[in-house]
C-alpha positions, 0 to 999 in steps of 0.5 A: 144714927141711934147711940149703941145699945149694950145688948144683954148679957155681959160676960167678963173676958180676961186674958192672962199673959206672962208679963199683964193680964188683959180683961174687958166686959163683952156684951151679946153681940162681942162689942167690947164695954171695957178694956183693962191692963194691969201687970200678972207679977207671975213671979210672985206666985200663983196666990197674988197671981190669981189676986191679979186676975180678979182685980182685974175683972173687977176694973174691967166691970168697973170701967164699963159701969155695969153692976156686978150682979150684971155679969152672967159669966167668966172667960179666962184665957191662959198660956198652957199647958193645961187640962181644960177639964178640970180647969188645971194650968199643968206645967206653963212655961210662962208662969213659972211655979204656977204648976198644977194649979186649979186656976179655973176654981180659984178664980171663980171663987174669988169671983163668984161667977161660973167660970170657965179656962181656955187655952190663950190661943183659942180663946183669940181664935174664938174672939175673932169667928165672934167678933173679929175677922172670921164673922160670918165663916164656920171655921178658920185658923189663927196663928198668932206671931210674937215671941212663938207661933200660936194657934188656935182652930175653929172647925164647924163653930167648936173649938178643936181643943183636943183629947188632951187639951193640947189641940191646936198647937200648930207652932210646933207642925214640923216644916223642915225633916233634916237639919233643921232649926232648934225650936225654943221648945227644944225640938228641931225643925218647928214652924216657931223656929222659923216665922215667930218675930223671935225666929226672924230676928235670930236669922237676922243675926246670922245672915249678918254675920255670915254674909258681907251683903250690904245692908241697912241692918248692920246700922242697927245695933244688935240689942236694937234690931227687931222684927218690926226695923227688918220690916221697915228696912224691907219697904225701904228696899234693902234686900236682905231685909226683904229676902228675910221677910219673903222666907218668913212668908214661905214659912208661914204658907207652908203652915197654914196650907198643912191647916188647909189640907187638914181641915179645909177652913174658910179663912186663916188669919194671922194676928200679932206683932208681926203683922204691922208687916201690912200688905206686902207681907200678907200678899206674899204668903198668899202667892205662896199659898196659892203655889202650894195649895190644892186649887179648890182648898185655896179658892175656897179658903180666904187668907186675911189680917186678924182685926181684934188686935190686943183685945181678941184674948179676953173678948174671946174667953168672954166668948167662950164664956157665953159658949158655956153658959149662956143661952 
């Protein structure tokens, strides 16, 4: 078998997160050549912020040992919210006094590339119907669990972003009327509130606290119990840790089958950290799917693991990157 050949051309992907900012160099064809983490030190201001952020794409070509005038184009993928069209980070929640800031042109100046923003969420999205676990489909969903619930919308190969840019917010579909749970957004009744790890944890909390239920959890000290032990205490055969995971299953199917309803994709995926949950996690919210679900939305929409992991934020802004301004 014959070595890879990196097909030109080369867009710089990065990905700007709260904490680190991820960027690689991604080749024609979505083949990463790079993968770079440094931190954002997003509470030192937007300036060394962006600083960060071109640093950043620098190590990312450095490391994949191209030349700089090898780099067609730029891809930055950010937590919002935003206006995609001027290029604008509005009010992030993350990047605290990072507000109205023309992140977009800052960058491309530092760089000198055409560059271009694209919601976080999206951009993963537009990563794995790229390159990931959506190769070969039209369109998919994405949502995305960690700290919230994100998503990102690919429908007939163009990202929905929305008039506003605020397309695809789908942690924020409200899944309970009454009574329900308060949202970190503020808001009541949020799929967020109920299936991200945060949420699984704070239910976590209360059941321990309201029910006498033995369990393998109350060994777990309360600083220490997180999304990943529930799910291993669930395969070790606690029940209450496996009725905990089984609702967050529910959660997440009644979510994604609203997506289905709505736009009748080939596949919804789900990526993050709680998907180390593995096969009986993914097989539950199929069982769930498949009860709620029209028949033929669910026959013809597959409900699968993410597979780009970590690096589906920056190969897919590289993506996005080509979208704009490649062939």
């Amino acid at each position: 078998m014959s070595a890879f050949e990196p097909r030109p051309p080369f867009y710089l992907g990065i990905d700007l997160g709260g904490t680190n900012i991820k960027s690689g160099v991604v080749e024609d064809s979505g083949r990463p050549l790079s993968s770079v983490s440094i931190e954002t030190q997003a509470d030192l201001g937007p300036v060394v912020g962006v600083e960060n952020l071109a640093e950043a794409g620098r190590l990312a070509v450095q490391q994949s040992g191209l030349k700089w005038d090898q780099i067609a184009a730029v891809g930055l993928g950010s937590p919002g919210t935003m206006d995609l069209s001027r290029g604008m980070l509005l009010e992030p929640p993350n990047l605290p006094g990072w507000n109205q800031l023309p992140i977009r042109d800052l960058l491309a100046a530092k760089l000198d590339k055409p560059t271009i923003l694209q919601n976080d969420a999206n951009a993963a999205a537009f990563g794995e119907y790229w390159a990931g676990a959506g190769r070969n489909t039209r369109s998919l969903v994405l949502f995305t669990l960690g700290t919230g619930v994100g998503c990102g919308i690919i429908s007939d190969e163009r990202i929905i972003e929305g008039r506003h840019s605020h397309g695809g917010e789908c942690g924020h579909i409200i899944i309970q009327m009454e009574n329900g749970r308060r949202c970190a957004c503020g808001a009541y009744g949020h799929l967020e509130a109920y299936a991200s790890a945060t949420a699984l944890v704070k239910r976590a909390h209360e059941l321990l606290a309201e029910q006498s239920t033995r369990s393998s959890l109350r060994e777990i000290p309360a600083e220490e119990l997180t999304s990943r032990a529930i799910n291993e205490a669930a395969d070790a055969g606690d029940g209450l840790a496996r009725r905990l995971m089984r609702e967050t299953s529910y959660y997440l199917a009644v979510g994604a089958v609203t997506l289905m309803h709505t736009i009748d994709p080939d596949i919804v995926l789900f990526g993050g950290g709680m998907i180390a949950a593995g096969s009986t996690f993914l097989e539950d919210i199929r069982q769930h799917i498949q009860k709620m679900a029209f028949p033929t939305v669910a026959k013809g929409c597959k409900i699968e693991y993410a597979e780009l992991g970590g690096d589906a934020g920056f190969i897919g802004a590289a993506g996005c990157a080509r979208a704009a301004f490649g062939r």
